[in-house]
VOPAGU-2260 file (C-alpha; in pm, 1 decimal, decimal comma):
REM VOPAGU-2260
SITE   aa  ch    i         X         Y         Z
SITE  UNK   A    0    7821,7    9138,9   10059,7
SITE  UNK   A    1    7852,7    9490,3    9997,9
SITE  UNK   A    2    8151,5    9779,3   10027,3
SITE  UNK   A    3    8149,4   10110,6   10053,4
SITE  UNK   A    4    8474,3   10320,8   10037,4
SITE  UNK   A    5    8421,2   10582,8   10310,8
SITE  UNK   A    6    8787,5   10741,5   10224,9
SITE  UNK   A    7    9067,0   10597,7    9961,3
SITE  UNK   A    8    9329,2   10812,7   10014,2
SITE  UNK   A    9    9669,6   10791,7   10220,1
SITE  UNK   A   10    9813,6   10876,0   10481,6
SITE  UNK   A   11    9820,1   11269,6   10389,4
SITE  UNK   A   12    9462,1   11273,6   10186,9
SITE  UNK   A   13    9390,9   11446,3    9874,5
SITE  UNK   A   14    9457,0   11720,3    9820,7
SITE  UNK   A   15    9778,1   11768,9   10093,1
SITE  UNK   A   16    9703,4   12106,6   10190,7
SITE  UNK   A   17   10048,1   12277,9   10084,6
SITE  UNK   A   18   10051,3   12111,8    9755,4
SITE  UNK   A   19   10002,7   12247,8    9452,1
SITE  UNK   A   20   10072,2   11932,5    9208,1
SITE  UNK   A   21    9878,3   11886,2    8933,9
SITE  UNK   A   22    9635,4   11568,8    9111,0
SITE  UNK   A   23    9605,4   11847,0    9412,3
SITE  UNK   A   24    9526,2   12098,5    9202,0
SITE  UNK   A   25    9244,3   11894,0    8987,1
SITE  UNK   A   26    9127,4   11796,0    9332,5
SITE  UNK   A   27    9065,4   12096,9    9446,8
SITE  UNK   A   28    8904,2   12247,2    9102,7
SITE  UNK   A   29    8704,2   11970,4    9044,7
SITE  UNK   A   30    8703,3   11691,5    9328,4
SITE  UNK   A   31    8748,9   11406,6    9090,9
SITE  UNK   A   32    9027,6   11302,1    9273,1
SITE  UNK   A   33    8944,9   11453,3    9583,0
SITE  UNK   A   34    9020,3   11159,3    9911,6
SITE  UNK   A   35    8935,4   11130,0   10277,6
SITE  UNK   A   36    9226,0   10870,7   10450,9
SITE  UNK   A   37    9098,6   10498,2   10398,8
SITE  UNK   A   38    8815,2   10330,8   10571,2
SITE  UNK   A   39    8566,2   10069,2   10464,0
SITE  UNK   A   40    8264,0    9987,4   10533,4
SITE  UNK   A   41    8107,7    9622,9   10497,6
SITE  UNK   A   42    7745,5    9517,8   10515,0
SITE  UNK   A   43    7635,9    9143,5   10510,2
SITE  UNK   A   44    7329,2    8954,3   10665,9
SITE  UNK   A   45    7195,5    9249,7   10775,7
SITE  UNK   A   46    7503,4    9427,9   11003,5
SITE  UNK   A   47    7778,4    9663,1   10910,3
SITE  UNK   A   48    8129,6    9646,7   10976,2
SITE  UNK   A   49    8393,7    9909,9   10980,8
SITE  UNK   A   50    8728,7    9817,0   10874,1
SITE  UNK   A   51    8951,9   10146,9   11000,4
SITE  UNK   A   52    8878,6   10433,1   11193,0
SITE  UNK   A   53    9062,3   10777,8   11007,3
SITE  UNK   A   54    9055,8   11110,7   11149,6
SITE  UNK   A   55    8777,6   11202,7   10887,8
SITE  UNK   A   56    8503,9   10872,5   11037,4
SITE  UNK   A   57    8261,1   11119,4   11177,0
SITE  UNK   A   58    8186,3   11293,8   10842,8
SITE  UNK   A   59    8214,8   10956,2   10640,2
SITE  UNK   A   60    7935,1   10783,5   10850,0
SITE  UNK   A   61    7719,4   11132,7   10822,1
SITE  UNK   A   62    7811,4   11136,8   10470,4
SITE  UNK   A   63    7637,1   10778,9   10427,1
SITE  UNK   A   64    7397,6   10808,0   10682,0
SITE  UNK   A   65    7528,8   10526,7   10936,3
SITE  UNK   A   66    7394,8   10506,1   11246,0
SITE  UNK   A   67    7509,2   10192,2   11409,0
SITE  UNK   A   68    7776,2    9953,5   11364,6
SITE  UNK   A   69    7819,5    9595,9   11478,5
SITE  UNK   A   70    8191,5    9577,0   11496,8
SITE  UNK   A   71    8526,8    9724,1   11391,3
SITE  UNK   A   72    8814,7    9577,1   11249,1
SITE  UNK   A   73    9170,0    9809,6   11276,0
SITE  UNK   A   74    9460,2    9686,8   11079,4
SITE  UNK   A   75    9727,4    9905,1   11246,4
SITE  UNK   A   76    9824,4   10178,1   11472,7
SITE  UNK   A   77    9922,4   10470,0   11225,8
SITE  UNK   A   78    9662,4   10748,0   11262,0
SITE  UNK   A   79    9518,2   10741,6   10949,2
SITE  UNK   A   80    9360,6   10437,3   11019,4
SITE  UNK   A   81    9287,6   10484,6   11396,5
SITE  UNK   A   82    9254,5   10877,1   11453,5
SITE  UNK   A   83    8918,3   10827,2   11469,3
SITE  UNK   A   84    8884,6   10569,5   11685,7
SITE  UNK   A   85    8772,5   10823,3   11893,8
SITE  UNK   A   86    8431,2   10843,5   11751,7
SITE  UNK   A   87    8372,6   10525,2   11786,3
SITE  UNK   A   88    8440,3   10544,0   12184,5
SITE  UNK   A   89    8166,7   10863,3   12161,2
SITE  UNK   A   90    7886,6   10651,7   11986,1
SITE  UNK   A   91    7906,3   10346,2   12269,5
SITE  UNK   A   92    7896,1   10628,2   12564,2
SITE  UNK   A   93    7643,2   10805,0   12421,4
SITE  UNK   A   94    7433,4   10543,2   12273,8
SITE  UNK   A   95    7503,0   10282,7   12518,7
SITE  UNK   A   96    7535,8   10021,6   12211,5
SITE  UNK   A   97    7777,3    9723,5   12240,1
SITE  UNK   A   98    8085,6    9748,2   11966,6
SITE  UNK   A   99    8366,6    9503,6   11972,9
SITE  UNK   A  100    8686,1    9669,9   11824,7
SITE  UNK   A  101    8901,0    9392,9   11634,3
SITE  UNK   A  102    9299,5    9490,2   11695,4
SITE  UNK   A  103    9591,2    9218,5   11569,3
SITE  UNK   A  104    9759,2    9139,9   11881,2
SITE  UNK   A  105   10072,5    9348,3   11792,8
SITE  UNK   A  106    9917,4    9656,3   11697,8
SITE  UNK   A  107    9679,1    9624,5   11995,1
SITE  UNK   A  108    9891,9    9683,8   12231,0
SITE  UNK   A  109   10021,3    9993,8   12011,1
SITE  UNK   A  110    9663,2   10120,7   12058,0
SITE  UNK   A  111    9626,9   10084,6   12367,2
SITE  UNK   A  112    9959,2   10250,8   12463,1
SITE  UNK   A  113    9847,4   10595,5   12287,5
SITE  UNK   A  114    9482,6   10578,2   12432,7
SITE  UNK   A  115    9468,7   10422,5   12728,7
SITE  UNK   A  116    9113,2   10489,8   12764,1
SITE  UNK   A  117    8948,1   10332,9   12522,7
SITE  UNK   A  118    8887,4    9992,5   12707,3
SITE  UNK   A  119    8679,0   10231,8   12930,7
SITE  UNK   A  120    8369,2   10226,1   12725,1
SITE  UNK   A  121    8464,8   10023,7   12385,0
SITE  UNK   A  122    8543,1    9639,9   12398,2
SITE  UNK   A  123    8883,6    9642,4   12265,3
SITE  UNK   A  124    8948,9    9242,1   12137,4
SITE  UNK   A  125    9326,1    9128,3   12051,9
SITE  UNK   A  126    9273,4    8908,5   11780,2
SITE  UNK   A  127    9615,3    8652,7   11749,6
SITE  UNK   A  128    9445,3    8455,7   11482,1
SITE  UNK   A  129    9122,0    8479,7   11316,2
SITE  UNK   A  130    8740,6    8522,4   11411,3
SITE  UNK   A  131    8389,1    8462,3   11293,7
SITE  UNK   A  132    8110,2    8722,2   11205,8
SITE  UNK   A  133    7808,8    8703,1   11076,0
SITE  UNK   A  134    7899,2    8397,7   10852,1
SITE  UNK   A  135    8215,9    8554,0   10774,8
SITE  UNK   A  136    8568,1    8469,4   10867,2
SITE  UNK   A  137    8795,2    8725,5   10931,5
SITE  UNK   A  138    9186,9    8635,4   10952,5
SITE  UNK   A  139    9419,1    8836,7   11016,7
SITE  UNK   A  140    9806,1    8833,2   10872,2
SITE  UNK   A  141   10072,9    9079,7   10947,0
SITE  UNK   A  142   10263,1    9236,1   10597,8
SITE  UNK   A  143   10596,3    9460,7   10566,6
SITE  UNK   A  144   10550,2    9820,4   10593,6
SITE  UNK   A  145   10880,3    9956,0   10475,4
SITE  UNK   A  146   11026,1   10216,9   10691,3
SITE  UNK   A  147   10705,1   10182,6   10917,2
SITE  UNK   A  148   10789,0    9857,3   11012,2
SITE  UNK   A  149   10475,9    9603,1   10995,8
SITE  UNK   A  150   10130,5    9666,7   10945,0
SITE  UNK   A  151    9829,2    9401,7   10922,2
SITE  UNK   A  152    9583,0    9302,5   10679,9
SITE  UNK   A  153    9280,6    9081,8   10633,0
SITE  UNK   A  154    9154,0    8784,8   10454,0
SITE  UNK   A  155    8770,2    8724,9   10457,7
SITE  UNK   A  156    8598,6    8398,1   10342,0
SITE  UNK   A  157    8246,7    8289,0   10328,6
SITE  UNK   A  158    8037,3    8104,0   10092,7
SITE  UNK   A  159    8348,6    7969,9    9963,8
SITE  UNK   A  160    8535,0    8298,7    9820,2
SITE  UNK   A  161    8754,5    8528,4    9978,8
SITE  UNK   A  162    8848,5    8865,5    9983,3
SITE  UNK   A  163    9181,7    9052,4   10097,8
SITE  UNK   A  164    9195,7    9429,0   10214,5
SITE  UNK   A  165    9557,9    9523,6   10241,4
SITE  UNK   A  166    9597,3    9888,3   10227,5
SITE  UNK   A  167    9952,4    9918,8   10354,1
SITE  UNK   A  168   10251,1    9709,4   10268,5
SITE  UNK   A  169   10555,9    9671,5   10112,4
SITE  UNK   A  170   10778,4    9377,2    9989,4
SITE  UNK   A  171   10495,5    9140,9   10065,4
SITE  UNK   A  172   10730,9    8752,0   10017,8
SITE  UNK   A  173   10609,7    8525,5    9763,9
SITE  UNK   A  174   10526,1    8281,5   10037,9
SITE  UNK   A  175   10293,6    8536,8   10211,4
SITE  UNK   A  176   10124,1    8602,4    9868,1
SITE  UNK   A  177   10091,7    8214,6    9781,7
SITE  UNK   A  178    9966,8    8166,8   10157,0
SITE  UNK   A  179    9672,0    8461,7   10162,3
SITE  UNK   A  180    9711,6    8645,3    9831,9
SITE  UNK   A  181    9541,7    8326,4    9620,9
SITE  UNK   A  182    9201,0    8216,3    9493,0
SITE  UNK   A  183    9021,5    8574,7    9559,2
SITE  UNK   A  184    8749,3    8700,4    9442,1
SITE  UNK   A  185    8866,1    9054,1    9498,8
SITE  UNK   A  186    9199,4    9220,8    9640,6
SITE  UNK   A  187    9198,7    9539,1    9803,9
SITE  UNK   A  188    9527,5    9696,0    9773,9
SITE  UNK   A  189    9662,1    9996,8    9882,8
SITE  UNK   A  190    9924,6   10220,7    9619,1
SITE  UNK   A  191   10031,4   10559,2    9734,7
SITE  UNK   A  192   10179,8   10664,2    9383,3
SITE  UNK   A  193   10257,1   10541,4    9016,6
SITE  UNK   A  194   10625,3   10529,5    9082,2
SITE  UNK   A  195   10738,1   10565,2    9367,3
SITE  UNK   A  196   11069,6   10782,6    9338,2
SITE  UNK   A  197   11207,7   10783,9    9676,7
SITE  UNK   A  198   11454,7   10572,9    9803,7
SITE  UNK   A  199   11367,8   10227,9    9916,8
SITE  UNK   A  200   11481,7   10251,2   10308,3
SITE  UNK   A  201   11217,9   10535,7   10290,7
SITE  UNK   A  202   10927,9   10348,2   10075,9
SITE  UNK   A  203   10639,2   10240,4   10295,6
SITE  UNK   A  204   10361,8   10125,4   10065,4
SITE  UNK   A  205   10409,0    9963,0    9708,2
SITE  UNK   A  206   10382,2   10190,7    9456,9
SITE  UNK   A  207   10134,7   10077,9    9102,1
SITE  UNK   A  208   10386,0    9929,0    8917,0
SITE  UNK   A  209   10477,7    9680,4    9160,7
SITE  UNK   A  210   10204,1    9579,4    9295,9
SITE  UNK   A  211   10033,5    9520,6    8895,9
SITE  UNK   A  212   10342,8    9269,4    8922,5
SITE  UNK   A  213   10156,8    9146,9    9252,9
SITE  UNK   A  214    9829,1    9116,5    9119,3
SITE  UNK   A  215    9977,9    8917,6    8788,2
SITE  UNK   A  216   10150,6    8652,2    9020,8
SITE  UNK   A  217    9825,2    8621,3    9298,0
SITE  UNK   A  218    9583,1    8683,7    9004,5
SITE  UNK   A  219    9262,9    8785,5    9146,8
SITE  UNK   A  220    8926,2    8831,4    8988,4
SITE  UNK   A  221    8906,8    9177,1    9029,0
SITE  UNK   A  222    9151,1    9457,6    9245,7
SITE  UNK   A  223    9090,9    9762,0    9384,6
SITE  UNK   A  224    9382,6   10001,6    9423,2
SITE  UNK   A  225    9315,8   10220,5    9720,7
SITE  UNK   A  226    9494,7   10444,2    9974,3
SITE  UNK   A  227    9561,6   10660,7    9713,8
SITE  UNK   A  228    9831,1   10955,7    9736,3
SITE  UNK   A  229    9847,7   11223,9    9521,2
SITE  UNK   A  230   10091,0   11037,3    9304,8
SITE  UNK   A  231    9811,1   10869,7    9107,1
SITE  UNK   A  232    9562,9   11008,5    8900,7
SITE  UNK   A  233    9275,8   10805,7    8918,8
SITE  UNK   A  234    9111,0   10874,5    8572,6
SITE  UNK   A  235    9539,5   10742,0    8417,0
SITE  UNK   A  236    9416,5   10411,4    8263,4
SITE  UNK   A  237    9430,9   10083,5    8428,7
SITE  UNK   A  238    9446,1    9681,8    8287,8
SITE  UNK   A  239    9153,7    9519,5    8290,8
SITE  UNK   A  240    9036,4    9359,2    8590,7
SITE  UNK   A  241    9203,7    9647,2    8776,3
SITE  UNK   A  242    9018,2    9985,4    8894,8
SITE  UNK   A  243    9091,1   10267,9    9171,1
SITE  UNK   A  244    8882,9   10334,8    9428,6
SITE  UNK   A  245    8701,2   10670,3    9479,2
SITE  UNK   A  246    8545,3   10821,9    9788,2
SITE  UNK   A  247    8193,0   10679,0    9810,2
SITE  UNK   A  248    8215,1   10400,6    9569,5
SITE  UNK   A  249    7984,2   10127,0    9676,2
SITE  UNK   A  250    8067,8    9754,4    9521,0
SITE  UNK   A  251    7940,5    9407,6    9550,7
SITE  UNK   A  252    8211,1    9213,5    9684,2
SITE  UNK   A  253    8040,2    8875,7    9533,8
């Protein structure tokens, strides 16, 4: 089963366009830490899955040749994970090829609600619970979001291992984490800065330090920090195990 981080970045990207920090400026001087807004894309048994739809899909799936898609899993309303959901409405009118669209029931109605539309053409699924693909179970599992209230994420299993992508939460409980956050094989986990400096009834997404406490507790084989904001440098040395993703970065899940 293998990944491939179309974007890594937050909400904002990398470089923010008025910024002139020091990870914007390196960014823009030598791309290193250069980020689209998070998607992923997942290939098993011979189909590919997108897991979020940014405003930057169209150039991602040029930028990696992809051509088709079997389904699409969203984790949440916010437009950097659905503003381009309208490419993915363009390839089933134009190409006339079936894609289910995988929205937790909560945010689905969110989505709906801002583009009305889409049912039109794309097959828009509310997904309460979990669902199987391609030998793969997908489950969903709504997390805190801070000041942006809840967002989802997902826990995939096959072959007896499991994965989580979680790119946005925030004060995840201990029972959550015990519940989805054990036994993986890899976490994907999304950290907008180092240290976070703003005040907490502003946060939205854990910052590095705190979610390194996360991955001590869960202990996974191996995490990916994504989402990245311009907060984090991604060449600043991690702990073993531990890595940040980078636009383009293709890995083997297991």
């Amino acid at each position: 089963m293998r990944l491939t981080f179309l974007g890594s970045g937050d909400s904002q990207g990398v470089p923010r366009w008025w910024c002139d920090c020091a990870v914007c400026a390196e960014a823009r001087a030598t791309g290193r830490n250069c980020r689209d807004r998070p998607a992923l894309l997942l290939e098993r048994a011979g189909t590919r899955t997108l897991i979020d739809a940014p405003p930057e899909l169209r150039r991602q799936l040029v930028a990696h040749d992809v051509r088709s898609l079997d389904a699409a899993f969203l984790t949440h309303s916010h437009n950097d994970h659905v503003g381009g959901v309208v490419d993915l409405y363009d390839f089933v009118r134009w190409t006339g090829a079936a894609l289910p669209v995988f929205v937790p029931a909560r945010s689905h109605g969110m989505l709906l609600e801002r583009y009305p539309w889409l049912p039109t053409r794309l097959d828009v699924r509310s997904l309460d619970d979990c669902v199987e693909r391609s030998g793969l179970r997908w489950t969903s599992f709504e997390v805190p979001h801070g000041a942006n209230g809840f967002a989802y994420a997902y826990r995939l299993e096959a072959d007896g291992r499991a994965l989580v992508y979680m790119p946005d939460s925030l004060d995840v409980p201990e029972a959550l984490q015990d519940e989805r956050l054990r036994d993986l094989e890899l976490l994907v986990l999304g950290t907008s800065f180092w240290r976070e400096e703003a005040p907490r009834e502003q946060r939205s997404v854990l910052d590095v330090e705190e979610a390194l406490r996360l991955t001590a507790r869960v202990r996974p084989r191996r995490t990916i920090f994504t989402h990245l904001g311009h907060g984090v440098d991604r060449d600043r040395p991690l702990p073993a195990g531990h890595e940040f993703a980078r636009d383009g970065m293709v890995v083997d899940a297991w």
